[in-house]
N, C-alpha and C positions, 0 to 999 in steps of 0.2 A: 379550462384545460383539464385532461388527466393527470391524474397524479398516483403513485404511491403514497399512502398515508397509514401509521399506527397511531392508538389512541389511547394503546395501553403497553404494556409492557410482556413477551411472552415468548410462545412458539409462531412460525411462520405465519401461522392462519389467524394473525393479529392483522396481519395485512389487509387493507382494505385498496379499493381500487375509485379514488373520489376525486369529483370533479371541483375544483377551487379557482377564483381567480383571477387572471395572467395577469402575472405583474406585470407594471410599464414601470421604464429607465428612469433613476432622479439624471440630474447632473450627468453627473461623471460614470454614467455605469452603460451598460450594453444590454439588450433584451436577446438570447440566446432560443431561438428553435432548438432545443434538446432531439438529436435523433440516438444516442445509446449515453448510457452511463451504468461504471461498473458496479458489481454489487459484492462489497470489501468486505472485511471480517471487520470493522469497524463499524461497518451495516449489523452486519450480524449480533455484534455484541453491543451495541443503543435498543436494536429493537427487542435482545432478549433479557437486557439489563444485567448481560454476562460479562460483567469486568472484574477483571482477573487481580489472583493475590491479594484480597482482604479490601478490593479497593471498592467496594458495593456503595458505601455507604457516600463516598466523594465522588463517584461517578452520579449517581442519584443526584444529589446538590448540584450537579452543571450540568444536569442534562434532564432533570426534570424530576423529583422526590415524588409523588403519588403517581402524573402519568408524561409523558414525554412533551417535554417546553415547544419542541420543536419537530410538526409532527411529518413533515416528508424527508424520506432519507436520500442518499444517493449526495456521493463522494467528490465523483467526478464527473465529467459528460466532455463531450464532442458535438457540434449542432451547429448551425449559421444562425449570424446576426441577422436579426429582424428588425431591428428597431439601434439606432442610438441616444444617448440623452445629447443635450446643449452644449456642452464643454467635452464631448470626446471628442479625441484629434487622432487615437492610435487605430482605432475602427473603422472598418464601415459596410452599411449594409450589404449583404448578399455572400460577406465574407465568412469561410471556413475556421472554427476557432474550436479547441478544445482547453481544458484547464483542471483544475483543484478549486470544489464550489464548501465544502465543509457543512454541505449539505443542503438538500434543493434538490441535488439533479434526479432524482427518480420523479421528472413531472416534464410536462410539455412543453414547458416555458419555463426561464429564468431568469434574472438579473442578476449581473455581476459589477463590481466596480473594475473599470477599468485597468487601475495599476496591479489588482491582486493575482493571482496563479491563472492568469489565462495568458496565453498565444496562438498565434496562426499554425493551424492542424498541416502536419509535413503533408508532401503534397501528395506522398505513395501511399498515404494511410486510409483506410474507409471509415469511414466511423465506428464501428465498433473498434476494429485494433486501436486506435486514435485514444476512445474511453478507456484502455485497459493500462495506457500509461500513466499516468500522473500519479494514480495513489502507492503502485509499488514502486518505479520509478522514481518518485521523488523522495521516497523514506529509501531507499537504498542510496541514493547519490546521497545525503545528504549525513547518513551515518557512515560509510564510505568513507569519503571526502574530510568530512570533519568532526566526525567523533570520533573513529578509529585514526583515521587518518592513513589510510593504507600505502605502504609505499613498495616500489617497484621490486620484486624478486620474494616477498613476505609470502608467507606459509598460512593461510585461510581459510578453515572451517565453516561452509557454510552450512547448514539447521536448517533442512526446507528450501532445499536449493531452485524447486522447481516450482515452488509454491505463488502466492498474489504477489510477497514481497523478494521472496529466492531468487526466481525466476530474472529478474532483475539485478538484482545483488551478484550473480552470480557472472552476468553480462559487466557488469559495469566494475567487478573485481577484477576482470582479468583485463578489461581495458586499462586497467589503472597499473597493470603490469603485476598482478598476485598469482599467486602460485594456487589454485583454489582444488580444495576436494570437497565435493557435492554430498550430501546426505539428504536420500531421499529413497521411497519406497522403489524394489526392482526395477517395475514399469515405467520408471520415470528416467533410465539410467542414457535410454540415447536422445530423450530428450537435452536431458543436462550438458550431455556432452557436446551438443548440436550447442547448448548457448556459450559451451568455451571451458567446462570444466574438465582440469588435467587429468583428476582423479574421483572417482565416484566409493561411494559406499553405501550398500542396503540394509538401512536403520534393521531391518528384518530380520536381516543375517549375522552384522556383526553390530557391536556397539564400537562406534565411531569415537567414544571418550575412555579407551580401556587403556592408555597410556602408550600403547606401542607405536602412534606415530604422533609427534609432537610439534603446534601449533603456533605458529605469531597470535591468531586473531583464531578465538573462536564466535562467531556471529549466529546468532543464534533467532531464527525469523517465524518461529512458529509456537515457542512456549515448552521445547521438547525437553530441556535440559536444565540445569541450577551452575550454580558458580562454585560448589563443590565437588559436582563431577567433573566440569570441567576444567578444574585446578590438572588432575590429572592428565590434560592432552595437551598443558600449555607448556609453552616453553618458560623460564624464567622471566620475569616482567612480561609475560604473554598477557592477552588481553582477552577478554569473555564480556562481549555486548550482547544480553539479551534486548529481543524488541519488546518483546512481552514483559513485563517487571509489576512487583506489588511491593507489599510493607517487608519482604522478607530482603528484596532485593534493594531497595531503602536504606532498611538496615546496614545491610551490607558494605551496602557506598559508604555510608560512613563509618563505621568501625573498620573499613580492611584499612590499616595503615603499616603495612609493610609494604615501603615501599623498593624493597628487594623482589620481593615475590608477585605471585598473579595480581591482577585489575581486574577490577570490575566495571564499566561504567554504562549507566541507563541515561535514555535519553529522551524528550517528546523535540519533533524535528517541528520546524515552520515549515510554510511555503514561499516560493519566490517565484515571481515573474521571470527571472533571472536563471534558475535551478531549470524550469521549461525551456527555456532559449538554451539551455544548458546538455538537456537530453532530447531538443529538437539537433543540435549540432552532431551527438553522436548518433543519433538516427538514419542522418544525412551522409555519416560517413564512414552508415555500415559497422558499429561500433554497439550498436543496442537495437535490438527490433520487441516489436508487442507480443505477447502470447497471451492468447487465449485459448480458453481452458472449454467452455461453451457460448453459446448468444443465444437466448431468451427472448422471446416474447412478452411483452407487458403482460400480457392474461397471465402469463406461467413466474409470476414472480416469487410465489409458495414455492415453487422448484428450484428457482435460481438462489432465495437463501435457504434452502435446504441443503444443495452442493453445495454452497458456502461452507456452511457447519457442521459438514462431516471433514473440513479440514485436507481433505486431499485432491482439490481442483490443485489442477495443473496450469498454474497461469493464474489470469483473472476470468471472473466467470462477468459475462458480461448482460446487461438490461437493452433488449430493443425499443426504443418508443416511436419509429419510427412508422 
């Protein structure tokens, strides 16, 4: 099978285009015809060993200290099962299934276990919109839901509103009943607004943390901001979740202990089988849809993390292998 593969660590043109292979199912797992999988800023930052806020040196140790442990990338994917193993009971061949692989899916074939971040692909989705849910989609519901905890009528900042992980966040904010104002560059302003946001602002024009309108939740999805600027747009006990976070924002968690004043709080989300079934429900009823940003060609994967890492796709930029 074809695969995406790095072998070192760098710029795009690490990339290689290598043929490895096809795995077959143990037990309990599922063999996945891969036809799209996105290619995330979590792609971007394995293959250029760009992990942020001081965190080089612990990134390295779980991901590979001279060259990368683990060498195909690719997040997510949408694709039919080919194969089941012995003990699957929730599959079956021929069927439509997308998910959360933590990497693998940039290849023509994959194995997944069973109970992990896979379900049956909504039925209006093609594959590519399909692959562009899971990675922003599920870090939005997931900090959402249970970090911030956002509740009905709260006042929410979102940081890259239109962005892999915004673009979501910003759907799944106002489902949740928030008050959301979008920050993101001009172009992006009827998009944002098409995903539900009340209020827009262009990072370009004004600065969204200069105190004059004040926040429950500032959510912060792309690395734009610190938890000292954002002291100034919060409300009293207001809240400032960066997705992006290193040793500074660490610090921070622990030392803020006024507990009168702003929060801080970082997070690494899991995945669930359960969180899928979760934004398969609001899919279905018209509550969150996919955006993508582009669709790509396997030959053109130099380009697809290149738009990655200029940081201003709109949406998710997505991988054809089809």
């Amino acid at each position: 099978m074809k695969t995406v593969s790095y072998f070192s660590y760098g710029a795009p043109d690490v990339l290689r285009l290598v043929q490895r292979p096809t795995p077959k199912p143990r037990a309990e797992q599922v063999q996945v015809r891969v036809h799209a999988s996105a290619v995330t800023t979590a792609d971007w930052r394995l293959r250029a060993s760009a992990f942020p806020g001081g965190l080089w040196i612990l990134g390295r140790m779980m991901f590979g200290l001279v060259r990368p442990r683990n060498p195909v990338l690719g997040m997510t994917f949408a694709g039919e099962v080919t194969e089941v193993g012995s003990e699957v009971d929730q599959y079956k061949v021929g069927q439509k299934v997308y998910g959360f692989c933590g990497g693998g899916g940039h290849a023509e074939y994959l194995t997944i276990h069973e109970g992990r971040a896979l379900a049956p692909m909504p039925d209006d989705l093609d594959y590519s919109a399909a692959a562009a849910v899971p990675f922003g989609g599920l870090c939005a519901l997931v900090f959402l839901r249970d970090v911030i905890k956002l509740r009905k009528g709260q006042k929410i900042l979102v940081i890259g509103a239109t962005g892999g992980v915004g673009a979501y966040a910003t759907q799944i904010a106002k489902a949740m009943g928030g008050h959301v104002t979008a920050v993101c560059g001009g172009t992006s302003e009827e998009l944002a607004k098409e995903l539900g946001a009340d209020e827009f602002i262009n990072y370009r024009r004004t600065d969204a943390l200069n105190g004059k309108q004040l926040y429950d939740v500032v959510f912060d999805c792309v690395g734009a901001s610190s938890f000292d600027k954002a002291k100034k747009a919060l409300r009293k006990r207001g809240l400032y979740v960066p997705l992006n976070f290193g040793v500074r924002e660490i610090w921070q968690v622990l030392t803020n202990k006024n507990i009168q004043g702003q929060r801080i709080k970082i997070h690494v989300n899991s995945v669930k089988a359960s969180d899928l079934q979760a934004l398969n429900r609001m899919i279905a009823e018209g509550e969150l849809r996919p955006v993508v940003d582009r669709v790509y060609d396997m030959i053109d994967v130099f380009e697809a993390h290149s738009r990655v890492q200029t940081r201003h796709a709109r949406g998710t930029v997505v991988l054809s292998l089809a």
